[in-house]
PDB file of the backbone (N, CA, C, O) and the ligand in Angstrom, with CONECT records:
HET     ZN  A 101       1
ATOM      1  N   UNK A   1      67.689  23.090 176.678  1.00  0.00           N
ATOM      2  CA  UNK A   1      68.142  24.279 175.936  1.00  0.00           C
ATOM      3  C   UNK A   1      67.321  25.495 176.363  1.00  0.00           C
ATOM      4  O   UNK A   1      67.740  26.630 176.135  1.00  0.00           O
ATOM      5  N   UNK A   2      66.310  25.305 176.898  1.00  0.00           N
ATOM      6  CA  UNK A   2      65.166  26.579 177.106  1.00  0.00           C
ATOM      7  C   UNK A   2      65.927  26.985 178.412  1.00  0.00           C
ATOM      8  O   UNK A   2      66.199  28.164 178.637  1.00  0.00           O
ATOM      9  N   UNK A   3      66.332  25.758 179.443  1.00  0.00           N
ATOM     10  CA  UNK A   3      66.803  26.699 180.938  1.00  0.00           C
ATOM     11  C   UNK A   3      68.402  27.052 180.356  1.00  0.00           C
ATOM     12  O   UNK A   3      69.209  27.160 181.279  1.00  0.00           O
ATOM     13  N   UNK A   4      68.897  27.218 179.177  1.00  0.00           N
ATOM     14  CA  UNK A   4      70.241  27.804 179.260  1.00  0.00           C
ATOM     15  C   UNK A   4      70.010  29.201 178.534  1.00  0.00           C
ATOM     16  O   UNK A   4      70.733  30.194 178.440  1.00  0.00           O
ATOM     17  N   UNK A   5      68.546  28.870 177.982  1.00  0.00           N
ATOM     18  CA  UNK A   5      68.562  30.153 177.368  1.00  0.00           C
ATOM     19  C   UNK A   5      67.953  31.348 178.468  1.00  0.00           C
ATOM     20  O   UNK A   5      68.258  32.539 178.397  1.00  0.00           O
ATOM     21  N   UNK A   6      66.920  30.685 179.614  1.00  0.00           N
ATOM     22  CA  UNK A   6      66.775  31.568 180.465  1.00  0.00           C
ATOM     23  C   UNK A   6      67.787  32.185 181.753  1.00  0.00           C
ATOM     24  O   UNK A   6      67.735  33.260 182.351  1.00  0.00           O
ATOM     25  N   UNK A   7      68.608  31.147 181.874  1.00  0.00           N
ATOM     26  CA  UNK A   7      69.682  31.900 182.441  1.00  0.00           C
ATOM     27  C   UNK A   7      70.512  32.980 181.639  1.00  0.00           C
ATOM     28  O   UNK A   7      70.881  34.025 182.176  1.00  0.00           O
ATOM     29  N   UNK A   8      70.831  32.614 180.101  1.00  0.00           N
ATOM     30  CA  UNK A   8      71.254  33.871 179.830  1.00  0.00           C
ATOM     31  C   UNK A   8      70.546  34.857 179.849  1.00  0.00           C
ATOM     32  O   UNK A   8      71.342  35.786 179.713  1.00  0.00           O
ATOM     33  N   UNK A   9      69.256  35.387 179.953  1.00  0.00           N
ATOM     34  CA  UNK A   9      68.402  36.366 180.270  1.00  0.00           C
ATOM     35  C   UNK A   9      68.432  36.725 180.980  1.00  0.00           C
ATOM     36  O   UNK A   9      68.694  37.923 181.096  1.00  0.00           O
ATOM     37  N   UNK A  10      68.075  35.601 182.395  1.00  0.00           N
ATOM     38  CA  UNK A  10      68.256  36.584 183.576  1.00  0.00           C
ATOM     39  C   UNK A  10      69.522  37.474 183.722  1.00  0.00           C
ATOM     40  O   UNK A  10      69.667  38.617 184.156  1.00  0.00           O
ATOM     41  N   UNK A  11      70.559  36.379 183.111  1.00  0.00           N
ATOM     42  CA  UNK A  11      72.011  37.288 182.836  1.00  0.00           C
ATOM     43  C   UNK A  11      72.315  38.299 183.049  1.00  0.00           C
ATOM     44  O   UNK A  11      72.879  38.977 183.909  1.00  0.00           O
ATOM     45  N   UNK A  12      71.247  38.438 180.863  1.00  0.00           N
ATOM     46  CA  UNK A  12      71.266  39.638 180.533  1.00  0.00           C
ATOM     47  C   UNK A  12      70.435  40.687 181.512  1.00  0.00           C
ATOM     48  O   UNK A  12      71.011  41.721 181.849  1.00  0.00           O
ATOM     49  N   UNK A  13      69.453  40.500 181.845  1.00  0.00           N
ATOM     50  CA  UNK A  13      68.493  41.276 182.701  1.00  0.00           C
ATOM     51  C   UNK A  13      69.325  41.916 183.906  1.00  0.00           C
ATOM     52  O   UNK A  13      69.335  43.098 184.248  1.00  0.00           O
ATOM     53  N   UNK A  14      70.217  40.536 184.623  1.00  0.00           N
ATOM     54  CA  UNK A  14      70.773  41.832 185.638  1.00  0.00           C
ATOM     55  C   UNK A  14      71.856  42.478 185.291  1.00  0.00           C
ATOM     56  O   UNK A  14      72.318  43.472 185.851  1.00  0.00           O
ATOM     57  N   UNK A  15      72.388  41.772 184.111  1.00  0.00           N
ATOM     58  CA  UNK A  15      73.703  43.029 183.293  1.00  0.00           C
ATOM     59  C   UNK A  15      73.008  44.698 183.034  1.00  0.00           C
ATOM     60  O   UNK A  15      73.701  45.690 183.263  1.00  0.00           O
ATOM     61  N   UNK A  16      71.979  44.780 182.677  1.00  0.00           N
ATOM     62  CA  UNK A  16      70.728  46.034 182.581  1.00  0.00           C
ATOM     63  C   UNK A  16      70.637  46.160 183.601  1.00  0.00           C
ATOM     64  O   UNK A  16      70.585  47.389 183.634  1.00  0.00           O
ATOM     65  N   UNK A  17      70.543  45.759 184.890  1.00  0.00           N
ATOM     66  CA  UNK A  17      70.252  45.665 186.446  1.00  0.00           C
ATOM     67  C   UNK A  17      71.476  46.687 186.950  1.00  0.00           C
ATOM     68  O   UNK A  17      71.334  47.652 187.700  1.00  0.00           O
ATOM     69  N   UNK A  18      72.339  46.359 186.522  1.00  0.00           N
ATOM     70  CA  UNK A  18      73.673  47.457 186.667  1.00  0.00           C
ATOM     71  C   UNK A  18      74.319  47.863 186.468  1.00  0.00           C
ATOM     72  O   UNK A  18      75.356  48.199 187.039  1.00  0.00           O
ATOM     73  N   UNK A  19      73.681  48.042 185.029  1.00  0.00           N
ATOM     74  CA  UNK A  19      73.782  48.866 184.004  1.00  0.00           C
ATOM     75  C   UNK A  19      75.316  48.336 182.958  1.00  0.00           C
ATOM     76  O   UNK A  19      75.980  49.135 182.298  1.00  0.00           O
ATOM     77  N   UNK A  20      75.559  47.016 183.041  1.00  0.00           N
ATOM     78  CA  UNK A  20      76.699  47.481 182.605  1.00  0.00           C
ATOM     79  C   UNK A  20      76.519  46.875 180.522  1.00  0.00           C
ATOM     80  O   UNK A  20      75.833  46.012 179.975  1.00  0.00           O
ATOM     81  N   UNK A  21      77.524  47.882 180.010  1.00  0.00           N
ATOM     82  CA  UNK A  21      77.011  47.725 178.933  1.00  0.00           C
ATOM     83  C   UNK A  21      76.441  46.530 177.591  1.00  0.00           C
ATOM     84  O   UNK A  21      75.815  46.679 176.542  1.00  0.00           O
ATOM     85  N   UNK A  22      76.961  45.514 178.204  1.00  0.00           N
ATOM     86  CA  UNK A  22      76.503  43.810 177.187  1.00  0.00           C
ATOM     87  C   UNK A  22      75.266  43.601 177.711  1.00  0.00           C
ATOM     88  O   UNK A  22      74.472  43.129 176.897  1.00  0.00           O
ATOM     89  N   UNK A  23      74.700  43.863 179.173  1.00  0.00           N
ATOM     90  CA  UNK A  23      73.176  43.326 179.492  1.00  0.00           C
ATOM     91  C   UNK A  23      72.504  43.526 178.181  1.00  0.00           C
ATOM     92  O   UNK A  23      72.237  42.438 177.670  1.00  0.00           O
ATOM     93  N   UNK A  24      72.142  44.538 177.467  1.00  0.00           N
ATOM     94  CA  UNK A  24      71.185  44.332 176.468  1.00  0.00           C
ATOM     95  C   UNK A  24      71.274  42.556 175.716  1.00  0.00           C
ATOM     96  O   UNK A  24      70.546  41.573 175.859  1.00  0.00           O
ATOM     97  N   UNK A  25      72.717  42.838 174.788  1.00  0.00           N
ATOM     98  CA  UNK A  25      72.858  41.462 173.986  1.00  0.00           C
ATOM     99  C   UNK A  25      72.501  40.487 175.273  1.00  0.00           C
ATOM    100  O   UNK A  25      71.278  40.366 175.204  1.00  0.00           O
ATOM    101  N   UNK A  26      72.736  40.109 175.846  1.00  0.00           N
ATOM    102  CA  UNK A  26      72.776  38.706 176.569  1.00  0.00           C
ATOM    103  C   UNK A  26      71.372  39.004 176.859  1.00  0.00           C
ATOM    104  O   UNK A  26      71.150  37.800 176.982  1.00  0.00           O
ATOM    105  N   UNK A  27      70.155  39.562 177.092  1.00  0.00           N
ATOM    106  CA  UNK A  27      69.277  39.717 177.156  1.00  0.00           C
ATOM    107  C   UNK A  27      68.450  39.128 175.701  1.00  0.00           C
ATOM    108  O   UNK A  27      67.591  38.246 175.674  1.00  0.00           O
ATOM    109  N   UNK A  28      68.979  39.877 174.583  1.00  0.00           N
ATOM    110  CA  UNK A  28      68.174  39.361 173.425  1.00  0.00           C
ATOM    111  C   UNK A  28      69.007  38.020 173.122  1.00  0.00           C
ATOM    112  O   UNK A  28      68.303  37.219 172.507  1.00  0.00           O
ATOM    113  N   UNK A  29      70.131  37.609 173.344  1.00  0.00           N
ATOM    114  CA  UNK A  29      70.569  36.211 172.987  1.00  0.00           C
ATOM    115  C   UNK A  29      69.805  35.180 173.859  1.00  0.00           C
ATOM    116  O   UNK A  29      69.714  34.073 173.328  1.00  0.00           O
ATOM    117  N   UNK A  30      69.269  35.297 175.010  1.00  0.00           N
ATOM    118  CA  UNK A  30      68.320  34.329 175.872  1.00  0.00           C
ATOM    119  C   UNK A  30      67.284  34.288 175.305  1.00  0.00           C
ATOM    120  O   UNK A  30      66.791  33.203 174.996  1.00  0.00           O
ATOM    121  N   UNK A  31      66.712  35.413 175.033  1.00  0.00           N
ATOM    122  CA  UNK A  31      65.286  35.342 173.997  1.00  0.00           C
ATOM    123  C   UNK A  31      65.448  34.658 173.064  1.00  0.00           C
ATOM    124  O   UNK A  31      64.817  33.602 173.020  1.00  0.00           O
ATOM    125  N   UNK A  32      66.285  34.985 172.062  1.00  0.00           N
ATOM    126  CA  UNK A  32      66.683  34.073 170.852  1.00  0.00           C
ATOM    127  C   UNK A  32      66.898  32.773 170.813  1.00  0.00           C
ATOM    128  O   UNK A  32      66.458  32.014 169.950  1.00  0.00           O
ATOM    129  N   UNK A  33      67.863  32.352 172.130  1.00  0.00           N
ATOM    130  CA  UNK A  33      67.641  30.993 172.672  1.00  0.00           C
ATOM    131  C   UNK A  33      66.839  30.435 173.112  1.00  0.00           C
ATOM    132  O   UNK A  33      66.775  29.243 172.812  1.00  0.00           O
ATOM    133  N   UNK A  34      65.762  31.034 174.098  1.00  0.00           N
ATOM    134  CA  UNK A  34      64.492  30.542 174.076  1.00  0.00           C
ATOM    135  C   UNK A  34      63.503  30.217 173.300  1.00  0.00           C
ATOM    136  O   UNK A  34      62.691  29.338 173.590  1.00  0.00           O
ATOM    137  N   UNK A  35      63.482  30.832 172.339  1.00  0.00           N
ATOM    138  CA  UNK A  35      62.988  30.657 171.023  1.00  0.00           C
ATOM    139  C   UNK A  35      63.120  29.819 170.256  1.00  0.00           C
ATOM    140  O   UNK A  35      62.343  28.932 169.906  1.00  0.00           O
ATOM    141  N   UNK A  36      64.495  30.145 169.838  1.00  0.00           N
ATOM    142  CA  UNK A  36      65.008  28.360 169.295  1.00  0.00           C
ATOM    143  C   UNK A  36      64.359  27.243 169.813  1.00  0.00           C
ATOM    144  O   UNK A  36      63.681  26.361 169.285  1.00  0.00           O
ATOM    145  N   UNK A  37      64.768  27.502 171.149  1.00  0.00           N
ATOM    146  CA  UNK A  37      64.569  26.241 171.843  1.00  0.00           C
ATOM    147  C   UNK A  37      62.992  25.488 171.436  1.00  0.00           C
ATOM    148  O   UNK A  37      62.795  24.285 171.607  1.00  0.00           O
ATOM    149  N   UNK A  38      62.313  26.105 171.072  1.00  0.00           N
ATOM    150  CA  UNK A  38      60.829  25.664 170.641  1.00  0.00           C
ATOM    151  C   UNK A  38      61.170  24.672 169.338  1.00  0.00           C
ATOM    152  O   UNK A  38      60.977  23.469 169.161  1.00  0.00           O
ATOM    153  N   UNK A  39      61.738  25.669 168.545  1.00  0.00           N
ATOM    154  CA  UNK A  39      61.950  25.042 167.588  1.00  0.00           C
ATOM    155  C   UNK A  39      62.630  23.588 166.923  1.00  0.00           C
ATOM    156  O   UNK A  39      62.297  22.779 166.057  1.00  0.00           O
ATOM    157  N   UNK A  40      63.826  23.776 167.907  1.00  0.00           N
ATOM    158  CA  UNK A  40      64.805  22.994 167.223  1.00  0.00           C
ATOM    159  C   UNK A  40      64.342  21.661 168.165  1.00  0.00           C
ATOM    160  O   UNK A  40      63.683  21.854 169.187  1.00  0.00           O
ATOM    161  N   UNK A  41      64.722  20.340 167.761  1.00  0.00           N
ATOM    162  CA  UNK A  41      64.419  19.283 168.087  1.00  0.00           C
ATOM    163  C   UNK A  41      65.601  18.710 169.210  1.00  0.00           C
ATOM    164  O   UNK A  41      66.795  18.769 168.919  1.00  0.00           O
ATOM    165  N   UNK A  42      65.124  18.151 170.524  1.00  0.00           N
ATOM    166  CA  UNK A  42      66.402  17.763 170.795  1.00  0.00           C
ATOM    167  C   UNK A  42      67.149  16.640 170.434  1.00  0.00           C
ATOM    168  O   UNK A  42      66.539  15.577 170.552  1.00  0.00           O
ATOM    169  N   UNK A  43      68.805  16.547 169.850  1.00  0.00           N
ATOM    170  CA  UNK A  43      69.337  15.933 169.480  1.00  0.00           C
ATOM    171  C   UNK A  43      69.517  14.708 169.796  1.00  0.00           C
ATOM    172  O   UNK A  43      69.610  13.870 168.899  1.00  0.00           O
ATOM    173  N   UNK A  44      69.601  14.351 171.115  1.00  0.00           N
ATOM    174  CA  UNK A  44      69.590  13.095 171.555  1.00  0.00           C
ATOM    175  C   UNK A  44      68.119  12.158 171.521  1.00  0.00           C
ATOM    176  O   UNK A  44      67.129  12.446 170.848  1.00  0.00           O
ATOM    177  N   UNK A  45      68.231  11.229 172.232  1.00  0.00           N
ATOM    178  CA  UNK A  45      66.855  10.510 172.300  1.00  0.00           C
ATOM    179  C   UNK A  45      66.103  10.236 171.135  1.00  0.00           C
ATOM    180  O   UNK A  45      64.911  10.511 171.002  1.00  0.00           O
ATOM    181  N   UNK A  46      67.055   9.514 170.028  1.00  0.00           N
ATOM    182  CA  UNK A  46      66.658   8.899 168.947  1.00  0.00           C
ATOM    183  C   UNK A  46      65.254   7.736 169.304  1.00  0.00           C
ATOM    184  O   UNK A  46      65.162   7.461 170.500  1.00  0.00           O
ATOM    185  N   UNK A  47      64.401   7.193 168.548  1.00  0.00           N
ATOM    186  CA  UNK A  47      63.508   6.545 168.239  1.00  0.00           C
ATOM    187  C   UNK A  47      64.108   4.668 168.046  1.00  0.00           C
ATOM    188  O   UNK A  47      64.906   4.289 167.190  1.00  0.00           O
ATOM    189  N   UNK A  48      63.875   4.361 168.414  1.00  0.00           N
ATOM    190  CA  UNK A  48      64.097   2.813 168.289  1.00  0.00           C
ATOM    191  C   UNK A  48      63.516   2.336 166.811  1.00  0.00           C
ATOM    192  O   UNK A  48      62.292   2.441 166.892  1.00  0.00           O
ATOM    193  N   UNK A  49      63.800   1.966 165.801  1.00  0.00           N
ATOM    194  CA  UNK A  49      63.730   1.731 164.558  1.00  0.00           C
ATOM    195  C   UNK A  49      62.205   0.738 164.931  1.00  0.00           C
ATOM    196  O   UNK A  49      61.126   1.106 164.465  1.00  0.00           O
ATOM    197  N   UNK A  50      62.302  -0.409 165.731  1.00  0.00           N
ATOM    198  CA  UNK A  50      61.533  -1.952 165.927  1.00  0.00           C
ATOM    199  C   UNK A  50      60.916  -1.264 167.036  1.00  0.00           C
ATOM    200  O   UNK A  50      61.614  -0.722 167.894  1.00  0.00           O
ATOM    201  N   UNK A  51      59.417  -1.244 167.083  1.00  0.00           N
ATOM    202  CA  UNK A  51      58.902  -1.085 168.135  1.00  0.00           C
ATOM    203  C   UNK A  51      59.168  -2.621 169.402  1.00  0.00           C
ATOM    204  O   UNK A  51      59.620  -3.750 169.211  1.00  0.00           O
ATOM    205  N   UNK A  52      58.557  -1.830 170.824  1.00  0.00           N
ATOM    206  CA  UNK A  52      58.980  -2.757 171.758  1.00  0.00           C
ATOM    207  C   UNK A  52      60.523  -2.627 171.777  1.00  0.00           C
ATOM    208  O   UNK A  52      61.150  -3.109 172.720  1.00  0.00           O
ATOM    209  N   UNK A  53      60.826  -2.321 171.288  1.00  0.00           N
ATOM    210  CA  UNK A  53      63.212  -2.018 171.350  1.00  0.00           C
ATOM    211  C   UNK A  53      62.919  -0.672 172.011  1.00  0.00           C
ATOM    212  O   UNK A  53      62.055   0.203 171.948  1.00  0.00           O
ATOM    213  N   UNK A  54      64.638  -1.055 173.025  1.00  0.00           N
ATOM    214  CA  UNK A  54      64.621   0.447 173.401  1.00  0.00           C
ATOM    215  C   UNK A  54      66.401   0.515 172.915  1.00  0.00           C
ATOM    216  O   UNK A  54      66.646  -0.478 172.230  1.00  0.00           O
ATOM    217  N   UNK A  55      67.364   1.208 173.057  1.00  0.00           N
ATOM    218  CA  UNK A  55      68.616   1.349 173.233  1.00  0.00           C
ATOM    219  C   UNK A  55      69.492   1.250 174.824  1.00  0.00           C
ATOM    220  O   UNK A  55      69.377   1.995 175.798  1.00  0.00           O
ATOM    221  N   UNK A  56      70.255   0.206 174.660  1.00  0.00           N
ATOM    222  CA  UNK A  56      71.070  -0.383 175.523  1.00  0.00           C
ATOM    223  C   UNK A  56      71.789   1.224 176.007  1.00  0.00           C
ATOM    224  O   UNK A  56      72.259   2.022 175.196  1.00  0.00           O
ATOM    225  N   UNK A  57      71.732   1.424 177.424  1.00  0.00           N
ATOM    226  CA  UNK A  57      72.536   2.405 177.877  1.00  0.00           C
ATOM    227  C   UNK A  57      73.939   2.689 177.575  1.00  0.00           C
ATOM    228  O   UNK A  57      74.622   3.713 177.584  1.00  0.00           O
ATOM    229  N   UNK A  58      74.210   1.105 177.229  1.00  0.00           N
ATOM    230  CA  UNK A  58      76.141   1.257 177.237  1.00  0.00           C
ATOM    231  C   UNK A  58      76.727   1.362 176.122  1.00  0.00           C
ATOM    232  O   UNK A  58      77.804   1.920 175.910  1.00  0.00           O
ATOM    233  N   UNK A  59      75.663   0.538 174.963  1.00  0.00           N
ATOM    234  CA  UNK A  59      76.608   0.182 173.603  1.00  0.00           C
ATOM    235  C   UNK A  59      75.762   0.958 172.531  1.00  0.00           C
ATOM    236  O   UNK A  59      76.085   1.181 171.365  1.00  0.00           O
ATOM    237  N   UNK A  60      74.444   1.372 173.273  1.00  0.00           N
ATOM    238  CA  UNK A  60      73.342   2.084 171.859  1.00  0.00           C
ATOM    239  C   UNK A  60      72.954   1.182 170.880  1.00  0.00           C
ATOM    240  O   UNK A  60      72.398   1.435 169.811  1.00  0.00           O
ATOM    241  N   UNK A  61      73.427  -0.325 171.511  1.00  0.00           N
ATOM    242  CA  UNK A  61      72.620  -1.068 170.248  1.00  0.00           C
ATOM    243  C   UNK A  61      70.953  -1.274 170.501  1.00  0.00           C
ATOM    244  O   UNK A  61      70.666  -0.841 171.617  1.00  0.00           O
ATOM    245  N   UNK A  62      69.893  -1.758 169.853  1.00  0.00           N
ATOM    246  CA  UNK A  62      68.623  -1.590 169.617  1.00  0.00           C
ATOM    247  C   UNK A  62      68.577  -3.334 170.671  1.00  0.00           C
ATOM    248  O   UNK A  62      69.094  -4.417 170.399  1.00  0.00           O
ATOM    249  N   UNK A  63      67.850  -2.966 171.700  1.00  0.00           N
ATOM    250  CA  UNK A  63      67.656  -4.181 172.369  1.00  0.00           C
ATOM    251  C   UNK A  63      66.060  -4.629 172.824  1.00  0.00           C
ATOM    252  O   UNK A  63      65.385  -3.601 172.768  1.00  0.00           O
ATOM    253  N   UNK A  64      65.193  -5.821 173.265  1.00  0.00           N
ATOM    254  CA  UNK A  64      64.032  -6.029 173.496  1.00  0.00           C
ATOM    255  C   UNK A  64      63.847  -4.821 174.801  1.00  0.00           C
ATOM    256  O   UNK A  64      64.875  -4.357 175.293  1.00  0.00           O
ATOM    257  N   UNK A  65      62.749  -4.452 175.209  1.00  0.00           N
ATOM    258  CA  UNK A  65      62.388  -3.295 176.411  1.00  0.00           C
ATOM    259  C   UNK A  65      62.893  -4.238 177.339  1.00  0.00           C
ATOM    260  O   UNK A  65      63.626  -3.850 178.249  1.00  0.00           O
ATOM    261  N   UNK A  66      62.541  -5.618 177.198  1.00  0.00           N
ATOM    262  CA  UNK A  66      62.304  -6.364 178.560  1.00  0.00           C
ATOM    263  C   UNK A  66      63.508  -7.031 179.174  1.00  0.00           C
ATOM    264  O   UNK A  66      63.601  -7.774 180.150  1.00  0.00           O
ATOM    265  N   UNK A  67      64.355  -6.584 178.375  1.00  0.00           N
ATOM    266  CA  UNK A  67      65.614  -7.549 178.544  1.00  0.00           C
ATOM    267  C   UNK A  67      66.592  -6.956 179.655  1.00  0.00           C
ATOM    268  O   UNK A  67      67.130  -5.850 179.608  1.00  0.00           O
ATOM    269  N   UNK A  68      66.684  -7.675 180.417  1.00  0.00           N
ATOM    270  CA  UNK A  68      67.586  -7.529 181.837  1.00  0.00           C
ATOM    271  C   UNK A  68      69.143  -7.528 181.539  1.00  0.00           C
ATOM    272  O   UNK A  68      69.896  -7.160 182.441  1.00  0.00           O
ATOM    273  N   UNK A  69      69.646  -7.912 180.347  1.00  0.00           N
ATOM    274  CA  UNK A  69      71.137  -7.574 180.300  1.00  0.00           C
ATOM    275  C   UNK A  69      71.048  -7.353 178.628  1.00  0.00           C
ATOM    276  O   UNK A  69      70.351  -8.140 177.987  1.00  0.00           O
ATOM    277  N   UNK A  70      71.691  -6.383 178.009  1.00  0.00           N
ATOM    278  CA  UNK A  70      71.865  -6.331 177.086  1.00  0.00           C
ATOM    279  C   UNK A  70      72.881  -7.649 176.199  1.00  0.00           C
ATOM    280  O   UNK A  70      73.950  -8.098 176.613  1.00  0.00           O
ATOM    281  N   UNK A  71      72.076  -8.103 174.751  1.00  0.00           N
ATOM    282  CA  UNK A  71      72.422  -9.208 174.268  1.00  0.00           C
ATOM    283  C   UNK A  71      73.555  -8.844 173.594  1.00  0.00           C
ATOM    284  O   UNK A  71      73.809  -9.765 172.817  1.00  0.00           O
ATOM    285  N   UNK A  72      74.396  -7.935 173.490  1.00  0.00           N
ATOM    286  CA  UNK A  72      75.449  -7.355 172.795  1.00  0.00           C
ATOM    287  C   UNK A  72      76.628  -7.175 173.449  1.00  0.00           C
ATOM    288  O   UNK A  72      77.717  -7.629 173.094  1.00  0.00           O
ATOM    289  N   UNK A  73      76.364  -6.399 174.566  1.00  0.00           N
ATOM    290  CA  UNK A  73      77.605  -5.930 175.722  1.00  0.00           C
ATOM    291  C   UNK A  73      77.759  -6.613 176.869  1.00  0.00           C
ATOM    292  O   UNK A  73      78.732  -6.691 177.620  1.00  0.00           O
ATOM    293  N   UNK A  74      76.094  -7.369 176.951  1.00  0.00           N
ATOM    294  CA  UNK A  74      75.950  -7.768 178.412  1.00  0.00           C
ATOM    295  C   UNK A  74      76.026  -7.143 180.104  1.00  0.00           C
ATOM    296  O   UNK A  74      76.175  -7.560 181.253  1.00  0.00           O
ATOM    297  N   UNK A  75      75.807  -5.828 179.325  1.00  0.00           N
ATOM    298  CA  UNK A  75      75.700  -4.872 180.454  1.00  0.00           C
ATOM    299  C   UNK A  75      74.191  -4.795 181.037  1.00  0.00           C
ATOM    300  O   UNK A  75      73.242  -4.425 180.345  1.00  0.00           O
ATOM    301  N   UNK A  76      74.103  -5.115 182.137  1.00  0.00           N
ATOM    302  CA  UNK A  76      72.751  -4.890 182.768  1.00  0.00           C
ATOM    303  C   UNK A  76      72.396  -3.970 182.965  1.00  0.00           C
ATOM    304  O   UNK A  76      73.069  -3.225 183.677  1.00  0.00           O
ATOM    305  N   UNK A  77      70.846  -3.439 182.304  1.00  0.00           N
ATOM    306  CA  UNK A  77      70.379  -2.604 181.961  1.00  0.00           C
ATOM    307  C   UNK A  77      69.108  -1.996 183.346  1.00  0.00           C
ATOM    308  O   UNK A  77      68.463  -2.899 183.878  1.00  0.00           O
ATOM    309  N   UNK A  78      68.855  -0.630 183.800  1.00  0.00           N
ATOM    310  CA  UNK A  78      68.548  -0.396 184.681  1.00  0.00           C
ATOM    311  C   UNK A  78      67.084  -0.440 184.556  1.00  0.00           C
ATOM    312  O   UNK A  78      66.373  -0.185 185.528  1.00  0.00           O
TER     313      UNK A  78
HETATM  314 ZN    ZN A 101      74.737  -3.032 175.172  1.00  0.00          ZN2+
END
């Protein structure tokens, strides 16, 4: 979220670059997004409830770290 908020900056920055009139907003909306971005938590990449568990790539069920195929889907895990 921080590199989408700095691309809208630079955006905004070269919208101000040539002059045309939205560079300002898209300038302070990258800031604002950058900002956020400190804040807010990212959504994905939940916590495994059972330590030693991680989440199966395919099905998201809670599986051992060590386990070479998931015991649920049976999808082999990388
Ligand atoms: Zn699975």
């Amino acid at each position: 979220m921080f590199a989408a908020g700095l691309i809208i900056l630079i955006f905004g920055l070269f919208l101000d670059f040539v002059l045309l009139p939205f560079g300002f907003a898209f300038t302070v909306a990258g800031i604002i997004i950058m900002v956020l971005s400190f804040f807010l938590k990212p959504a994905e990449t939940p916590e495994p409830s059972k330590p030693g568990h991680k989440f199966c790539w395919f099905c998201l069920n809670e599986i051992p770290v060590d386990a070479e195929r998931c015991p649920v889907c049976l999808m082999r895990q990388k």
